[in-house]
BAMI-611991 format. One record per residue: x, y, z of N, C-alpha, C, O in turn; residue number from 1; residue in one letter. Coordinates in Angstrom, 1 decimal, padded with zeros to 4 digits. Example, Ala and Ser with C-alpha at 12.3 -4.5 7.8 and 13.67 -1.06 7.14 Angstrom:
! BAMI-611991
+--------+---------+--------+---------+----------+--------+--------+---------+--------+--------+---------+--------+-------+------+
: n.east : n.north :   n.up : ca.east : ca.north :  ca.up : c.east : c.north :   c.up : o.east : o.north :   o.up : kollo : firo :
+--------+---------+--------+---------+----------+--------+--------+---------+--------+--------+---------+--------+-------+------+
:  013.2 :  -005.7 :  007.8 :   012.3 :   -004.5 :  007.8 :  013.2 :  -003.3 :  007.8 :  014.2 :  -003.3 :  008.5 :     1 :    A :
:  012.8 :  -002.2 :  007.1 :   013.7 :   -001.1 :  007.1 :  012.9 :   000.0 :  007.9 :  013.4 :   001.1 :  008.0 :     2 :    S :
+--------+---------+--------+---------+----------+--------+--------+---------+--------+--------+---------+--------+-------+------+
END
This chain:
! BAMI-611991
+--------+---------+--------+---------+----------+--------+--------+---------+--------+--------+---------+--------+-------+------+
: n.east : n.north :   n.up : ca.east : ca.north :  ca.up : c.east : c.north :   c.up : o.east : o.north :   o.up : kollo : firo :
+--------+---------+--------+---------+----------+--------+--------+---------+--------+--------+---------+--------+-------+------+
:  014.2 :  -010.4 : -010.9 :   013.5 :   -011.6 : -010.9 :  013.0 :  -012.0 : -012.2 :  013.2 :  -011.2 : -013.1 :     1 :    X :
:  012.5 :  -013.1 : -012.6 :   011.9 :   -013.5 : -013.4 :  010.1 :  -013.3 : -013.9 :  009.5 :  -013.4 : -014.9 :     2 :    X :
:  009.8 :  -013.0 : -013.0 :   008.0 :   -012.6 : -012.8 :  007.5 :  -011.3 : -014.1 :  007.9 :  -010.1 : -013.9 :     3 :    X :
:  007.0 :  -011.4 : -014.8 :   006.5 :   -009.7 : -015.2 :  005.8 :  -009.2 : -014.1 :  004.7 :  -009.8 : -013.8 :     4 :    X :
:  006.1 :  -008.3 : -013.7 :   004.9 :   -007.6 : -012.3 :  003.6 :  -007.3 : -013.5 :  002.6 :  -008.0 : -013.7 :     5 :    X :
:  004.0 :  -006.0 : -014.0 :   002.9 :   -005.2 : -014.9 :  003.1 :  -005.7 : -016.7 :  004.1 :  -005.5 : -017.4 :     6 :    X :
:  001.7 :  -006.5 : -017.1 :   001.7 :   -006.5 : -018.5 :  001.9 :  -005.5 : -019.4 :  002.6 :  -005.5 : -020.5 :     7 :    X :
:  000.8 :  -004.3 : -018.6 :   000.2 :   -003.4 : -019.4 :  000.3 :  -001.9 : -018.2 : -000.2 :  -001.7 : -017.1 :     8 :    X :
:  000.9 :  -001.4 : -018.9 :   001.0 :    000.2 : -018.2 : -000.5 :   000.8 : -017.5 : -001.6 :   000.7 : -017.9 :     9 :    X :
:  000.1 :   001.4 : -016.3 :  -002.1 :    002.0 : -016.1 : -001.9 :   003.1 : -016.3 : -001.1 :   003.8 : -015.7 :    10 :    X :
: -002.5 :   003.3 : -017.3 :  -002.1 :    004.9 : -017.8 : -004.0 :   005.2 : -018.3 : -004.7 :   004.2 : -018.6 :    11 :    X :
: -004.5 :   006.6 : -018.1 :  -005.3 :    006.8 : -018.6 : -005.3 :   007.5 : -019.6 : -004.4 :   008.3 : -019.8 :    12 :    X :
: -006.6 :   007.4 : -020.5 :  -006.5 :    008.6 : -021.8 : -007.0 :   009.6 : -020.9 : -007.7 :   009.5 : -019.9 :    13 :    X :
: -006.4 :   011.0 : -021.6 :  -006.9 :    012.0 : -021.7 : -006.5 :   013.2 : -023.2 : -005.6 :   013.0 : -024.1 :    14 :    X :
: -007.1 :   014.0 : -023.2 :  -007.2 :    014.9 : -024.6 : -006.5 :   016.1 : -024.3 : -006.3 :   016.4 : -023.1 :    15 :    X :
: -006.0 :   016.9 : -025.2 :  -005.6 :    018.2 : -025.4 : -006.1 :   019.1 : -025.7 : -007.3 :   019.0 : -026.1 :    16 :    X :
: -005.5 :   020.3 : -025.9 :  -007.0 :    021.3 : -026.2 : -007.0 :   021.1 : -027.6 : -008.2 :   021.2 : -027.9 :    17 :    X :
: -006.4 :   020.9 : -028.4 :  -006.9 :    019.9 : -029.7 : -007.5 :   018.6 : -029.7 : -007.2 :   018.1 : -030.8 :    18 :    X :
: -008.1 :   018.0 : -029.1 :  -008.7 :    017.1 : -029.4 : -007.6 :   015.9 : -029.3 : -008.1 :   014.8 : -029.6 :    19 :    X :
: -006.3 :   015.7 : -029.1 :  -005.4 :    014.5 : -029.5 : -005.3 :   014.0 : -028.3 : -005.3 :   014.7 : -027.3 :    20 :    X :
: -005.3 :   012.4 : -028.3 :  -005.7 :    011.7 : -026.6 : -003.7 :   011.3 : -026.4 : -002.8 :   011.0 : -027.1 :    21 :    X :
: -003.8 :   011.4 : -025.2 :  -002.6 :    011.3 : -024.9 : -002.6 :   009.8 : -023.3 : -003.5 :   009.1 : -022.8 :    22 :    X :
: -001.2 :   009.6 : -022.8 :  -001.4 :    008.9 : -022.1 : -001.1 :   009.9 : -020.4 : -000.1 :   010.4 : -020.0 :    23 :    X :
: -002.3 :   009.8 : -019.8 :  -001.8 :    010.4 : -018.3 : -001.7 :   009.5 : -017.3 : -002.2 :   008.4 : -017.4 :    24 :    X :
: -000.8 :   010.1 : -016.0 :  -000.5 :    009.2 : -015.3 :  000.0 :   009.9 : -014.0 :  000.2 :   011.1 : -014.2 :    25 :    X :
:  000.2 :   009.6 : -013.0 :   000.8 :    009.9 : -011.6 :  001.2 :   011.6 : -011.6 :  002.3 :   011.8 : -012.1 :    26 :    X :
:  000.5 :   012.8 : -011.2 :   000.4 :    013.9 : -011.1 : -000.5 :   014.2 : -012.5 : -000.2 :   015.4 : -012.6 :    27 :    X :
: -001.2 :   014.1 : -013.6 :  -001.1 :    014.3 : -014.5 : -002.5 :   014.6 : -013.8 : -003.3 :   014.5 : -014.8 :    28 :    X :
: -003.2 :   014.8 : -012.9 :  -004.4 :    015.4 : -013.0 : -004.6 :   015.6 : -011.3 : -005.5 :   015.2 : -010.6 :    29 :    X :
: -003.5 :   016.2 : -011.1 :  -003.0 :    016.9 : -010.0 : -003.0 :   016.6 : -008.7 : -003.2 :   017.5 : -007.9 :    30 :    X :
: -002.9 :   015.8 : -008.5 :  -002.4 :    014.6 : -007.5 : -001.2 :   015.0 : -007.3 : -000.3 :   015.3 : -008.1 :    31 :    X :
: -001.0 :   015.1 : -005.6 :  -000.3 :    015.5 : -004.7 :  000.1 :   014.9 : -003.4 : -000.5 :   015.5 : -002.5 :    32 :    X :
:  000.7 :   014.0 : -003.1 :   002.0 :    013.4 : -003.7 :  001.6 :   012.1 : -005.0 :  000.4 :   012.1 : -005.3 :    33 :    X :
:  002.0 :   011.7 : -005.3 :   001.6 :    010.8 : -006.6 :  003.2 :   009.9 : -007.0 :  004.4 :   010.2 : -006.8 :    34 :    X :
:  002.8 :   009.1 : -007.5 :   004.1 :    008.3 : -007.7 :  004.4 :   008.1 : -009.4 :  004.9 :   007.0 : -009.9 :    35 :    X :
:  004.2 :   008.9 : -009.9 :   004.8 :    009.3 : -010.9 :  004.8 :   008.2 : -012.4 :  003.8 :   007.8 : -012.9 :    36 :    X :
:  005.9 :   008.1 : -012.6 :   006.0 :    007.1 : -013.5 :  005.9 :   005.6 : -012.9 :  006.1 :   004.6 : -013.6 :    37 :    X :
:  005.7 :   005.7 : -012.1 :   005.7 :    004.2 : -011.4 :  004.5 :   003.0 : -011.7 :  004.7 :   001.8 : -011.4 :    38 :    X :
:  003.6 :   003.3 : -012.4 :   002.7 :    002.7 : -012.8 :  002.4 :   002.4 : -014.7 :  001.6 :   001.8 : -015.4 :    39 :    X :
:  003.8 :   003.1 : -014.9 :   003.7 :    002.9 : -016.2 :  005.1 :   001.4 : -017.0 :  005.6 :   001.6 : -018.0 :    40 :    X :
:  005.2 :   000.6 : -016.4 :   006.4 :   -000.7 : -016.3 :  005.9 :  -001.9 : -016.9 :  006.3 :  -003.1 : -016.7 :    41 :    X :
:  004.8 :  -001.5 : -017.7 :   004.4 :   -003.0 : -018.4 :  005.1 :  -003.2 : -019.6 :  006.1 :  -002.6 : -020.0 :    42 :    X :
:  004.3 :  -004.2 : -020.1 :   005.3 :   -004.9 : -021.6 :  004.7 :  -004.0 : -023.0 :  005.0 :  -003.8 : -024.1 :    43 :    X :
:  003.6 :  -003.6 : -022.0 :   002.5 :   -003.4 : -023.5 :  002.1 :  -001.5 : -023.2 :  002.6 :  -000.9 : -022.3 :    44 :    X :
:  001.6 :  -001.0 : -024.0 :   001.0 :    000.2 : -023.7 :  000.0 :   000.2 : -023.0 : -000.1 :  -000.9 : -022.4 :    45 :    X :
: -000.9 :   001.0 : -022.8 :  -002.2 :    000.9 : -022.0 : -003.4 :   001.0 : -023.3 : -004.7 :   001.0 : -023.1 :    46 :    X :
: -002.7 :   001.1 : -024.6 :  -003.6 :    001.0 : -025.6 : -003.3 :  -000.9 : -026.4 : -003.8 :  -001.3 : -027.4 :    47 :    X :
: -002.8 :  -001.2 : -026.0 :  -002.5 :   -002.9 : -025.5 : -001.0 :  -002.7 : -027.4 : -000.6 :  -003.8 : -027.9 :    48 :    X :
: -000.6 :  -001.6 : -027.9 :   000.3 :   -002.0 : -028.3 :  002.0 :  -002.0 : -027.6 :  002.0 :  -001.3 : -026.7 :    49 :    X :
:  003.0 :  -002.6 : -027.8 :   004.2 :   -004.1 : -027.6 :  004.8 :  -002.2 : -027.4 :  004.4 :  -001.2 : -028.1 :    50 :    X :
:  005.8 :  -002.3 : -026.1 :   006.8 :   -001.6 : -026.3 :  008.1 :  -002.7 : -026.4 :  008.1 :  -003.9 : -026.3 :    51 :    X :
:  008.9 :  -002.0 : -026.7 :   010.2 :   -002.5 : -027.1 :  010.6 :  -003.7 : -026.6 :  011.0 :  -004.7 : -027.2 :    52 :    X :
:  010.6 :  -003.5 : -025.1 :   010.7 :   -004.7 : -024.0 :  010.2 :  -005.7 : -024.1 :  010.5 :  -006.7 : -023.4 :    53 :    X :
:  009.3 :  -005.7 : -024.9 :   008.1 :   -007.0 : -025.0 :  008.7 :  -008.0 : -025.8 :  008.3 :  -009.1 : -025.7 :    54 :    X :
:  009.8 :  -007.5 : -026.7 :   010.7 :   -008.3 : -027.9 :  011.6 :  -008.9 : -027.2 :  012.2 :  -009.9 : -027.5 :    55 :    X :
:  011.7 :  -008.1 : -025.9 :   013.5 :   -008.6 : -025.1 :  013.3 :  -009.7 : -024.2 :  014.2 :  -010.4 : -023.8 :    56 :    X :
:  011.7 :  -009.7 : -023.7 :   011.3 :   -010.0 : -022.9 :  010.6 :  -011.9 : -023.4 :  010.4 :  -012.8 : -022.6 :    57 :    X :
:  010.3 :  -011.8 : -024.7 :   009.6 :   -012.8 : -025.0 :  011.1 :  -013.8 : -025.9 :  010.9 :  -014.7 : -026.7 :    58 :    X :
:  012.2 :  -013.3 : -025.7 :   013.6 :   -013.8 : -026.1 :  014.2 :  -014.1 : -025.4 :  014.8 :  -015.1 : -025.7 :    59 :    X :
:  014.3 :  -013.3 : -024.0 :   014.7 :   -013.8 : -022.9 :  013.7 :  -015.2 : -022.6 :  014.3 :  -016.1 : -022.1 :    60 :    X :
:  012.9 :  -015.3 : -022.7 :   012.3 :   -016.7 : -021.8 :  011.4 :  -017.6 : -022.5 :  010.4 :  -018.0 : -022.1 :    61 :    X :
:  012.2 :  -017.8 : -023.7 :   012.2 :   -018.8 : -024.8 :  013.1 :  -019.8 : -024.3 :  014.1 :  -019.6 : -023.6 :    62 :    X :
:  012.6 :  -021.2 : -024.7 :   012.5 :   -022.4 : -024.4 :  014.3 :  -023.0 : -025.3 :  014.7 :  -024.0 : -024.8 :    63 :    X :
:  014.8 :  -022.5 : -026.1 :   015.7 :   -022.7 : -026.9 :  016.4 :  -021.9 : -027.2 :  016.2 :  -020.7 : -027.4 :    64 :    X :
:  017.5 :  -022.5 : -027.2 :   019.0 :   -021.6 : -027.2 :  019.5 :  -021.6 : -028.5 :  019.4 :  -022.7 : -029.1 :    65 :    X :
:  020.0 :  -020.6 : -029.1 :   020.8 :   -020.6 : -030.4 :  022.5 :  -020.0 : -030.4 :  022.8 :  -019.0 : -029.8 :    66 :    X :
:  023.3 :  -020.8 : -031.1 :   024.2 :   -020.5 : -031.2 :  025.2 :  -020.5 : -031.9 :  025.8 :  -021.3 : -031.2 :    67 :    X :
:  025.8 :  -020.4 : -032.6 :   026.6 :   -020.1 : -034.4 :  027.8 :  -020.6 : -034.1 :  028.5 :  -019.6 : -033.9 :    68 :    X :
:  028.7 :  -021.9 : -034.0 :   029.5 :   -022.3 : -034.2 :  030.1 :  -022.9 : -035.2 :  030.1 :  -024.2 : -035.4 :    69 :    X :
:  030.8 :  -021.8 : -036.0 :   031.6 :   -022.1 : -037.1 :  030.5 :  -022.3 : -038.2 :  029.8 :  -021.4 : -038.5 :    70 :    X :
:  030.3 :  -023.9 : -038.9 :   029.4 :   -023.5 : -039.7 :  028.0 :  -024.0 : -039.3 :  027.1 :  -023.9 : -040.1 :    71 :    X :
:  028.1 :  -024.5 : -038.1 :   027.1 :   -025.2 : -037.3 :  026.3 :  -024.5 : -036.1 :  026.7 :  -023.7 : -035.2 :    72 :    X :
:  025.2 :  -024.9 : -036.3 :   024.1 :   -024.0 : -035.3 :  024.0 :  -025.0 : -034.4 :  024.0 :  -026.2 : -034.6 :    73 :    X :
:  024.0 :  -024.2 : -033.1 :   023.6 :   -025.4 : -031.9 :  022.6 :  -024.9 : -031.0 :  022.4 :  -023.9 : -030.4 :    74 :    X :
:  022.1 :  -026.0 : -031.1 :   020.6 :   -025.7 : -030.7 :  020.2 :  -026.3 : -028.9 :  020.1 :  -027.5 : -028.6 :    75 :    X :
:  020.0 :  -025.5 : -028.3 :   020.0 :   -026.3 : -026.8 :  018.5 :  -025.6 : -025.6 :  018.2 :  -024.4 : -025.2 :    76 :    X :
:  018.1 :  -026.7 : -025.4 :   016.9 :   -027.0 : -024.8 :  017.1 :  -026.5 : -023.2 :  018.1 :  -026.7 : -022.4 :    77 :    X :
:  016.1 :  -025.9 : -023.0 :   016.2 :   -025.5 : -021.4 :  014.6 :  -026.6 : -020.9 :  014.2 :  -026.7 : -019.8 :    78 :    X :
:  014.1 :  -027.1 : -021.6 :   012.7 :   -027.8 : -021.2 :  013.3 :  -028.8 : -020.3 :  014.4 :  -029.4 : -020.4 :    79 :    X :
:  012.3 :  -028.9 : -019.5 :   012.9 :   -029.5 : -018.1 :  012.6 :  -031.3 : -018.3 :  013.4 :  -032.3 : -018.2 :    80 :    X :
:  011.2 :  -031.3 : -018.5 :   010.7 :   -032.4 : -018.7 :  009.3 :  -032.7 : -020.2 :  008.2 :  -033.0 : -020.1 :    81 :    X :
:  010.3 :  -032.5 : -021.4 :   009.8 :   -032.4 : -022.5 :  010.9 :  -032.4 : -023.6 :  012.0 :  -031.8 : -023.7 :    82 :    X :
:  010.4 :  -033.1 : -024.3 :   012.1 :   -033.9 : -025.2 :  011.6 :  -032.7 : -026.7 :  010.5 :  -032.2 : -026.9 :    83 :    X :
:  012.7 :  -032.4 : -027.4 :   012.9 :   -031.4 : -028.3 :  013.1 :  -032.3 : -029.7 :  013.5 :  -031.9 : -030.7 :    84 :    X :
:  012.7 :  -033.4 : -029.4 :   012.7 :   -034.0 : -030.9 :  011.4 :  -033.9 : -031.9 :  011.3 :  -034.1 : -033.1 :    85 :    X :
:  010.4 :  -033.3 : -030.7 :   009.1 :   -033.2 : -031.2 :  008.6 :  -032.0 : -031.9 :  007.7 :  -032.0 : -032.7 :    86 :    X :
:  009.5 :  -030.6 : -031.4 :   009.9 :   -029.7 : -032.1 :  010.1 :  -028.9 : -033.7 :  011.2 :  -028.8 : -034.1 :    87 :    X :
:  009.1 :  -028.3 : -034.6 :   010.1 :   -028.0 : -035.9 :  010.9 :  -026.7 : -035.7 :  010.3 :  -025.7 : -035.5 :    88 :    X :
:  011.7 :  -026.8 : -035.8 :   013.1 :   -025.5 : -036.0 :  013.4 :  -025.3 : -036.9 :  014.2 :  -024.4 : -037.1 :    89 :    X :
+--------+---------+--------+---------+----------+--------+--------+---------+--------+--------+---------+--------+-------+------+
END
C-alpha cells in the first residue's frame, strides 16, 4: 500500500550491565507469547533518528520525476491539480 502504518519504531530503552541503553522489544523483558519484531517497522528509530527506509521512502513519494535522456533531463509532474511552472528545480 501506500500508507506509512508506523513512523517511529516502539521500542523501549533499556541498559546493560554496563550501563549502555539499548533498544528492547517483543520478549525482551519476558513476555510470553509476544510478537517479536513486529512493532519495530517505522521510518525512524524510537530515538527519532532516519533508518535507511526513510531515504527510499521520502523518494518514492516525491511529487517529480527525473530522468536522463541523452543529454536532456526530463522532468515530469505527478501533481494532480498544481502547475509546475511555479516550481525551482
Amino acid at each position: 500500500g501506500g500508507f506509512v502504518w508506523d513512523w517511529v519504531d516502539q521500542s523501549l530503552i533499556k541498559y546493560d550491565e554496563n550501563g549502555n541503553p539499548w533498544s528492547a522489544y517483543g520478549g525482551d523483558f519476558g513476555d510470553t507469547p509476544n510478537d517479536r519484531q513486529f512493532c519495530m517497522n517505522g521510518l525512524v528509530f524510537a530515538d527519532r533518528t532516519p533508518h535507511p527506509a526513510l531515504t527510499e521512502a521520502k523518494h518514492q513519494q516525491q511529487f517529480f520525476q527525473f530522468r536522463l535522456s541523452g543529454q536532456t533531463i526530463e522532468v515530469t509532474s505527478e501533481y494532480l491539480f498544481r502547475h509546475s511552472d511555479n516550481e525551482l528545480l
